[in-house]
N, C-alpha and C positions, 0 to 999 in steps of 0.2 A: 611276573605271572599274575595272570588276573583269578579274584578271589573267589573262591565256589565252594560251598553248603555241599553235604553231602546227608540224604537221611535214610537212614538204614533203621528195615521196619520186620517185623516175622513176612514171611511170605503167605500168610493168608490176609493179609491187608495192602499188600504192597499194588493190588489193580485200582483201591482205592484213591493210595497215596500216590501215585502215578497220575490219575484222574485232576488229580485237585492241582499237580502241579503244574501239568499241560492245560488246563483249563486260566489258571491264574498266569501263564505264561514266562513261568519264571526261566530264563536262558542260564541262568548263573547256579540252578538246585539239578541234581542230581538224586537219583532212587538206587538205592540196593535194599537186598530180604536175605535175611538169614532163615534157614527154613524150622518150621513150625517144631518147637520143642514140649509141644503139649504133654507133660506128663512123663517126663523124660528128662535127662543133667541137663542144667542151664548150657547155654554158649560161654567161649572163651575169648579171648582177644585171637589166638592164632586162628580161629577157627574164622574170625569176624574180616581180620584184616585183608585178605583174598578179594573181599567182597566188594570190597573201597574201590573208586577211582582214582587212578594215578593222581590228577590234581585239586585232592580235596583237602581245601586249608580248612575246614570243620566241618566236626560230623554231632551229627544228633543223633543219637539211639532211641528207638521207642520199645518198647516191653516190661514185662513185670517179672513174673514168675522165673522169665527167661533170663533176667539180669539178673539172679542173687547169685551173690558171691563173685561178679565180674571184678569189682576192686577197680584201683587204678589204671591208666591205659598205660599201655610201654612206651618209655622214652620217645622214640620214631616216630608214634603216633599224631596225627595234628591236633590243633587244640580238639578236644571232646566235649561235649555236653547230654550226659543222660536226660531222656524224660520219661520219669517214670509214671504210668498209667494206672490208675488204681485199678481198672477191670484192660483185659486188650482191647475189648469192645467200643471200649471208651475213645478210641482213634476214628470211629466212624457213626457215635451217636450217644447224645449226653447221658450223663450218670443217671437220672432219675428215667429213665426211659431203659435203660439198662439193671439197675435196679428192680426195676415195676416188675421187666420179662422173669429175673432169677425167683423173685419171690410169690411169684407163682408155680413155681419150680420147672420152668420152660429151657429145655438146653437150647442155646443162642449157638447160629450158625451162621460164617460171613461168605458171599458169592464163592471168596476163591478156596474155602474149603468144600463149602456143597459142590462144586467143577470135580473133583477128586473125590467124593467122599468116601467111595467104594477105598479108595487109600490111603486115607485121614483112619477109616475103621481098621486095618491091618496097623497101622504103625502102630494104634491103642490094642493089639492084640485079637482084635474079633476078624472074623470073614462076616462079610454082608448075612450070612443064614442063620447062627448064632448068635447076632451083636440086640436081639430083643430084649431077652431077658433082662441085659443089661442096662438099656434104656430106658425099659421099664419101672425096674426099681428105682432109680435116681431122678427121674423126669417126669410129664406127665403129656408136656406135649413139645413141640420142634417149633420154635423163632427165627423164623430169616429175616435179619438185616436185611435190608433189598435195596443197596447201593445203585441198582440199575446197569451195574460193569457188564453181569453174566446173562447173557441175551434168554436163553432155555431155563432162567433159575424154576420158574414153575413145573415145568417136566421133572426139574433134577430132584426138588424139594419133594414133591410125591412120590417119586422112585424110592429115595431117603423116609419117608413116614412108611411109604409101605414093607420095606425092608426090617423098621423095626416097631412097625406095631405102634406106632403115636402119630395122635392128629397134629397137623401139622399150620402153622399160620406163618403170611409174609408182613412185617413191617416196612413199607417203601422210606427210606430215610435219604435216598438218595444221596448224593457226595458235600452237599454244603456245609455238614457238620465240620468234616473231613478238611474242608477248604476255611474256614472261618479259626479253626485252632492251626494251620499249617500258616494262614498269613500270619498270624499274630508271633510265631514264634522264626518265623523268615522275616519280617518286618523289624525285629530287635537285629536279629543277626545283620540287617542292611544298617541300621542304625548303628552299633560299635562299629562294622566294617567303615561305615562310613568317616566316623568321630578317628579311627586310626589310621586311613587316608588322609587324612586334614591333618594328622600331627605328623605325616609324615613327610607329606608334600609343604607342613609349613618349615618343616627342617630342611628340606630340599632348597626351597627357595625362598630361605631368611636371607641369604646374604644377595640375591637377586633384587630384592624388597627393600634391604638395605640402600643398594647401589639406586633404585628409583626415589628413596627418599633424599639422600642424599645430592643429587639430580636434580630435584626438586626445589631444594634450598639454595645450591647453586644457580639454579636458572633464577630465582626471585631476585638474588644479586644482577643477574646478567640483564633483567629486561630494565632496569631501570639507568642503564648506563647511555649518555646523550651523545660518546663520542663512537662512531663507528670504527675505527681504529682497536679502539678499548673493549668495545663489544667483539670485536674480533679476536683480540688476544684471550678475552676471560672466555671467551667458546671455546680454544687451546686448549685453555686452562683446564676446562672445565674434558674435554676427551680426553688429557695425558692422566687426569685425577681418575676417570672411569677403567681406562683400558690398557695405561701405559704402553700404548706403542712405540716403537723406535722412531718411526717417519710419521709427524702428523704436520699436516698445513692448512691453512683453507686458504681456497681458490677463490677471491673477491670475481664477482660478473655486475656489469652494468648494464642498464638498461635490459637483461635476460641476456650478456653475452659479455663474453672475454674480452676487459678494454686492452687497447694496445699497449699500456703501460706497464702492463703487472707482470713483473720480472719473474720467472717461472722456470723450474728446469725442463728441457724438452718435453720428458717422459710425461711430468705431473702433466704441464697445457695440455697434452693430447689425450689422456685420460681424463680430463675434467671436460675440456672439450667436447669431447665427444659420447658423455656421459647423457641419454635420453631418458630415462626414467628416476626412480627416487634413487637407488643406488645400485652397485656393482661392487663385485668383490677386484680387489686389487688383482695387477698381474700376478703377483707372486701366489697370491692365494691367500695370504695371513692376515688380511687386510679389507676393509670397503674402502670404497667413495658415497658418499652421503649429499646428495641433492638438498639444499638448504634453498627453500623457496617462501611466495609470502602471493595468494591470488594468484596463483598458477606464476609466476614468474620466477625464474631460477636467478636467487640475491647473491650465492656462493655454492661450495663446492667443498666437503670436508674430504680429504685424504688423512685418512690412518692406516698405517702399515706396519709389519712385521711385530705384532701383537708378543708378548712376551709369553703366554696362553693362546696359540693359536687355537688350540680345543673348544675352546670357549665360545670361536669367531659368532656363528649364529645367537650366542647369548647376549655379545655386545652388540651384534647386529639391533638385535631388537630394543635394545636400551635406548641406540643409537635411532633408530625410527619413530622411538618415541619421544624425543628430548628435540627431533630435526624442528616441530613448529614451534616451539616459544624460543626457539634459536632465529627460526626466520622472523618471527615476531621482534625480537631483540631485532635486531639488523633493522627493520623497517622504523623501529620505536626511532633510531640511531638517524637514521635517512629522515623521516617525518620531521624529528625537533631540527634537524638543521634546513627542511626545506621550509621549516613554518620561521625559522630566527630568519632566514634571508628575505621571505615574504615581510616579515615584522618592519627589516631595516628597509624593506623596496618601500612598502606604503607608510612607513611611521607612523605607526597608530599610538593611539593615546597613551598613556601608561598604565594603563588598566588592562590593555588588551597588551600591551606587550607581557606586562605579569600573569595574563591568562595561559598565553601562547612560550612561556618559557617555565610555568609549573612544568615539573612532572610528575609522572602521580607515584604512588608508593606503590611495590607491588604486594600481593599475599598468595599463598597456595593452601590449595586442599586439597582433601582426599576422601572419598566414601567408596565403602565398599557396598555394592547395593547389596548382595546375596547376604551381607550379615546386618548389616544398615550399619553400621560402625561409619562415624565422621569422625573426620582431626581437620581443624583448622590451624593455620599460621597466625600470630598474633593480629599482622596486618590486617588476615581475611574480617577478622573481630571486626577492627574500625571502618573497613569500609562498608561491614553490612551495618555497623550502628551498636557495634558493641563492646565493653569493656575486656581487652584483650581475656580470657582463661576465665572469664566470670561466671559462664555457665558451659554446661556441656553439647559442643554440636550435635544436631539430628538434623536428618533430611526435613522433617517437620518445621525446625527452626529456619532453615535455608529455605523453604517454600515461605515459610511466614510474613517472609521479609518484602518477596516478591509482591508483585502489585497483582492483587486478585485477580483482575481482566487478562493477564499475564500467565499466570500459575498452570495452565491448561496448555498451552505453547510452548512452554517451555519443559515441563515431562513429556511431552509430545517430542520433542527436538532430541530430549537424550533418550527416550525408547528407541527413537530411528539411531539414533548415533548406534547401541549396541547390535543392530544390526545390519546399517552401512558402514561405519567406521570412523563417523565423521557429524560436527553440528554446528552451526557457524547461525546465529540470528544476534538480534538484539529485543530487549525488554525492558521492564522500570523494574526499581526499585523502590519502596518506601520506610525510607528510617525512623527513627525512634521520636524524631523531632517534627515530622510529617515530612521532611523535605522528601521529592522525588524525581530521583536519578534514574537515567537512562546505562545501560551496558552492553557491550559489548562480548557476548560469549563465545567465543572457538573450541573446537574439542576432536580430540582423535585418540582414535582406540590405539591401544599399545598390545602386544600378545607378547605374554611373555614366555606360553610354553604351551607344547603342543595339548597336554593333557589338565592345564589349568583355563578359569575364565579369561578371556580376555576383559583389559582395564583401561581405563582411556588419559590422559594428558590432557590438559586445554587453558586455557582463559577467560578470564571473565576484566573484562574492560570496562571500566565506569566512562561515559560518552558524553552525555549532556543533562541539562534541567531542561526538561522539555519546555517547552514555549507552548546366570552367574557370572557378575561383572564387581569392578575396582575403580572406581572416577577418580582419575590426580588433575587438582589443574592448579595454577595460579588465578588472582585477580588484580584488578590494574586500575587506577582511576587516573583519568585522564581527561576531564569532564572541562579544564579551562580549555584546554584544546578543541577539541570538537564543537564547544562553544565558536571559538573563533573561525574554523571553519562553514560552520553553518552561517556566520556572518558575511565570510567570503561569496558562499553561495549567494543570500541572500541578495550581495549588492552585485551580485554578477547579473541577476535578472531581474531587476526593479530600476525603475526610475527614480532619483533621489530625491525629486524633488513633490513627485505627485504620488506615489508608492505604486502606483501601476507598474506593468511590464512593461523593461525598455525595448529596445528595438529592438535588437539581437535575440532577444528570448519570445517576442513577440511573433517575428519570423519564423523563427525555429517549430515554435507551438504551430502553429499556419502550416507549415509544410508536413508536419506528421500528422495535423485533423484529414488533410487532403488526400496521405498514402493511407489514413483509416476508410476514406470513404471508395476511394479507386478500389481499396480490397473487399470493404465490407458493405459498399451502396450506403445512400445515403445523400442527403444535399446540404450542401455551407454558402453560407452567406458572408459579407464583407464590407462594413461603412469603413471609408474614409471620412473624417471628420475638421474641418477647419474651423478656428475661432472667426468670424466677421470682424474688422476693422480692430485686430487685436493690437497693433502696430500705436494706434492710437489711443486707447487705453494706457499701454508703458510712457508714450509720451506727456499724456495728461498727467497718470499720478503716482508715475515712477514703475520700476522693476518690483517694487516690491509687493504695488498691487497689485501689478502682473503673474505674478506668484503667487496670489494669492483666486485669483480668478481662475488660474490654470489647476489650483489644485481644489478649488468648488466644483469645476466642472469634471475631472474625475469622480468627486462624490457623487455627483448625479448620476453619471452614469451608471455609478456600480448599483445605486437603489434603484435604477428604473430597471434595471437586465438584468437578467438571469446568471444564477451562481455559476453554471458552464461557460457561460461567454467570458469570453478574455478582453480585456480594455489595454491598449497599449498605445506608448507615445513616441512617434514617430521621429520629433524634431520639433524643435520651437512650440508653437501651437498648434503642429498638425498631429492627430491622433488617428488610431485604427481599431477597429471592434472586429470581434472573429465570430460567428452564430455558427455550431455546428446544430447540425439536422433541423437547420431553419431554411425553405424556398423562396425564392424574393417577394412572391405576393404577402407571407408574413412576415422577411424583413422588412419591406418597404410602412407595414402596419410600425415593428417596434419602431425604426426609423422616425418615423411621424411624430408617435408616441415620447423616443428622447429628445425631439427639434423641439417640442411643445416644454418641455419639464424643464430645458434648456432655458428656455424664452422666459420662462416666471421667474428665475432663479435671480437673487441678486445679494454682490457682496458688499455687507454691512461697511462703513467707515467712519471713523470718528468726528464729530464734525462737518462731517460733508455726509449730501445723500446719498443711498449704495449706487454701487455700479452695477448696472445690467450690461447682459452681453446676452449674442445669440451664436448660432454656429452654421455653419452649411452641409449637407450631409450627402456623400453620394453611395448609393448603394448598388454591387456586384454580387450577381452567384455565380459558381462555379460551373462551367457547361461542359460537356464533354468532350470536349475537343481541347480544351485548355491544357497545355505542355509542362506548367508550372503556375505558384502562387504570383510571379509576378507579372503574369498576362491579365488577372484576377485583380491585381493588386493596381494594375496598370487602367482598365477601365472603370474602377471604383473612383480614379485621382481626375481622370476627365469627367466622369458624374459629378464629381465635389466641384469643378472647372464649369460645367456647364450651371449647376443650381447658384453658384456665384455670379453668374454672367445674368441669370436670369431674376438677381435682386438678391441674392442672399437670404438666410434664414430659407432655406428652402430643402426640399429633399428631391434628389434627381437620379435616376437610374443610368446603367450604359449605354441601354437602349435610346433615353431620353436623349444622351451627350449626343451618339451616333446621328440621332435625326436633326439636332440644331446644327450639326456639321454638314450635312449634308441640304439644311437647307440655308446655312450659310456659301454653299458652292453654288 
């Protein structure tokens, strides 16, 4: 039952205190009035309790005169809290203002007695005709509070002076008084309510919190394990420890599908099989299946069933949702070291990169809760952010510290959206305590652990390279000789080794995506082919080695004469190609010109002997519209380079040019 205030006021204040609650919009307070005991026995509890709403877990009483001798409440009753008022008045306008009217000796009247007051005077004994005398001797003149509730109070209030002979005045106090001491004493009541939700929802779901720390600890085990097999079994391991069910398995998939190897009973393959989202509850009912995936790819398939707590299912469900990506992480960690060991043994790399490429890294976990900012690290997470395991106390503050300031901003950006997509996956640096800076890898996904608490999230934080009301749990992972070696892989999959330009293959590939940018987005590209002159006889004069050394000068040139957008690439032996986007031939043919010249001056130093000059031949293509691909393009730049050779070398020759010596060669 949800918790609700109850305040119970006399009934000549009760339009106020209505006012102020419907104003401040409180869905949770409630009004009752016990009717006006002016001058007359106080109220009792039997008398009080009628008044109450069936679902009031506290009540606040306000009056004075009216409470003496009320005493204790009766058992039954919900918790209580009297307040007592020094004047009643005092519920709709401060003591010195109340004060000021008595000591002028003014009898004070509030909207919802002046509405009655012809009946306020009978209950005190008078009829409206007689009641002067009496007002006269005790008062001098009539005070209305003017709360602003009672639309006619001016009609009523002169009816009232004339009735009994006193001039009469309005004070407008309006209801803010009313409102200002009603939040403050509804604001504490949200506050305990609140401080006793929290200790009761922490009892509720200590052993929930248990089971994700524990989880936590196991998975730090699990990610760092190389054989997939073993990763397999401690994933077992790690659900029969959570849920103890009767039937658990996992379903290995390869490639995102069931290899034909994997011995299975009927039932389990066609249930895992056939399993399209994150999970499904088993046939029986007592049971999921758990979609174990890694970048949308489904790596396995957890089957738990006949749960010994089938009650519970939705509570493991969610444990189990939350533990599914450092599980899929694990599995790929598992796959990655064995496809980077068989890469190791295909190319044999040095010893240095095999030790990079067969570290693993250590993992560590954390946890912060952001609504209370409370951080726990694992010893690990210590070392890897750069610090002595337990030596100080985490804060979000220290874990931003860490981060690389150009970084810090991206990354509170990443987990504000995580808490309301559910999800955060980037990378960013780090800077540790020695200046070194590391690159990471962070994954994260929200966990929900219950319909009426924050949702909390899981994730990772993966150390990657040296560059060249919510609950966050995640681990962290370094893993940085790795992705080292991979970025090397990258690196020599699209360079040339010998000139560091792009090789062919990457060169191409750049070429046909400038050309689907310009087909989509307009725009014009240009294309040298480039050949060395009499390169042939250079290697023969003074070897390969000064061949290599001429072929990697004239890369240098080019890359200082052109533009950082332009791509330089080497095609084969001494032939090269240049890619100019949003260049038209009339200004390639300018830079053209421009690198045949830079070309020509250039020469390689040798010891002993004088340098070697060289020059090049250049044919220059753009892209027309009618061209079906980069190698029709690619195709009349290689006859321009054909025809400027023909026509002496060192030369620069368009398609157009090639096309007319061909034609007046016919």
């Amino acid at each position: 039952m949800a918790a609700r205030l109850c305040l119970l006021c006399c009934q000549n204040f009760r339009p106020e205190v209505e006012a102020a609650v419907a104003a401040e919009g409180w869905a949770d307070v409630a009004v009752a009035a016990f009717p006006a005991r002016c001058g007359r026995p106080p109220v009792d509890w039997n008398e009080l309790h009628p008044l109450l709403a069936a679902d009031c877990t506290r009540v606040l009483i306000f009056g004075r005169s009216c409470l003496q001798g009320l005493g204790a409440p009766p058992a039954d009753w919900p918790p209580t809290r009297l307040h007592i008022q020094d004047e009643c008045f005092q519920l709709v306008a401060g003591p010195s203002l109340v004060a000021e009217a008595i000591g002028r000796d003014a009898y004070i009247v509030t909207p919802a007695w002046l509405a009655d007051w012809r009946g306020q005077l009978r209950q005190m004994g008078f009829e409206a005709e007689v009641a002067a005398p009496f007002f006269q001797e005790f008062a001098k003149e009539l005070v209305l509070l003017d709360t602003g509730v009672l639309p006619d109070a001016a009609a009523r209030l002169a009816e009232l002076a004339a009735a009994v002979g006193l001039p009469a005045s309005r004070l407008a106090v309006g209801i803010d008084y009313t409102r200002l001491l009603l939040a403050r004493l509804v604001a504490d009541w949200h506050r305990e309510e609140g401080e006793r939700q929290e200790r009761q929802e922490e009892e509720e779901h200590g052993r929930e919190r248990a089971d994700h720390l524990a989880a936590m600890d196991f998975l730090g085990r699990v990610a760092v394990l190389k054989d997939e097999p073993e990763t397999i079994a401690a994933i077992e391991d790690l659900f029969r420890m959570l849920f103890a069910p009767e039937i658990i398995h996992y379903v290995r998939f390869v490639d995102g599908a069931l290899p034909g190897d994997e011995a299975l009973p009927d039932d389990l393959a066609r249930q895992a099989g056939s399993l399209d989202r994150d999970w499904a509850w088993t046939e029986s009912g007592s049971g999921f299946l758990l979609r174990i995936a890694r970048g949308g790819e489904t790596l396995g398939v957890v089957v738990a069933d006949r749960f010994a707590f089938p009650q519970f299912r939705s509570r493991y469900l969610n444990l189990a949702l939350s533990v599914a990506g450092v599980c899929g992480l694990a599995i790929e960690n598992a796959r990655t070291y064995r496809r980077i060991r068989e890469a190791e043994e295909a190319l044999k790399r040095s010893e240095h990169s095999l030790k990079m490429a067969q570290a693993v890294a250590h993992v560590g976990h954390w946890e912060w809760d952001v609504d209370s900012g409370d951080m726990r690290w694992s010893d690990e997470t210590f070392r890897i952010l750069g610090y002595e395991p337990q030596a100080l106390i985490p804060s979000r503050d220290l874990f931003f510290q860490v981060i690389h300031p150009d970084d810090r901003a991206k990354v509170a950006g990443h987990i504000a959206q995580a808490r309301r997509d559910g999800a955060f996956d980037l990378e960013y640096r780090i800077i540790l305590a020695d200046g070194r800076v590391r690159v990471v890898h962070g994954l994260g996904e929200v966990v929900v652990t219950a319909a009426d608490r924050p949702p909390r999230m899981i994730g990772t934080l993966r150390e990657m390279a040296a560059p060249g009301p919510n609950e966050l749990l995640g681990v962290i992972q370094d893993i940085t000789d790795r992705k080292q070696l991979e970025w090397r892989l990258v690196q020599e999959a699209h360079t040339d080794a010998l000139t560091g330009c792009a090789n062919r293959r990457h060169f191409l590939e750049v070429a046909r995506q400038e050309l689907a940018r310009i087909r989509r987005y307009g725009g014009e590209l240009s294309v040298f082919m480039l050949d060395l002159d009499h390169f042939k006889a250079v290697n023969d004069r003074y070897g390969h080695h000064v061949g290599d050394l001429v072929l990697q000068r004239f890369v240098q040139v080019c890359l200082a004469t052109l533009r950082e957008e332009d791509v330089v690439g080497r095609l084969g032996g001494e032939e090269f190609a240049v890619l100019l986007p949003q260049t038209g031939q009339e200004e390639a043919l300018e830079v053209a010109e421009r690198l045949r010249r830079a070309v020509a001056t250039t020469e390689v130093p040798l010891e002993g002997q004088p340098p070697v000059r060289f020059t090049t031949s250049v044919g220059v293509a753009t892209v027309a519209p009618d061209d079906a691909g980069m190698d029709q393009v690619l195709g009349r730049a290689d006859q321009a380079v054909y025809a400027a050779k023909k026509a002496g070398r060192n030369q620069v020759a368009t398609a157009e040019m090639a096309a007319a010596a061909r034609r007046k060669g016919d």
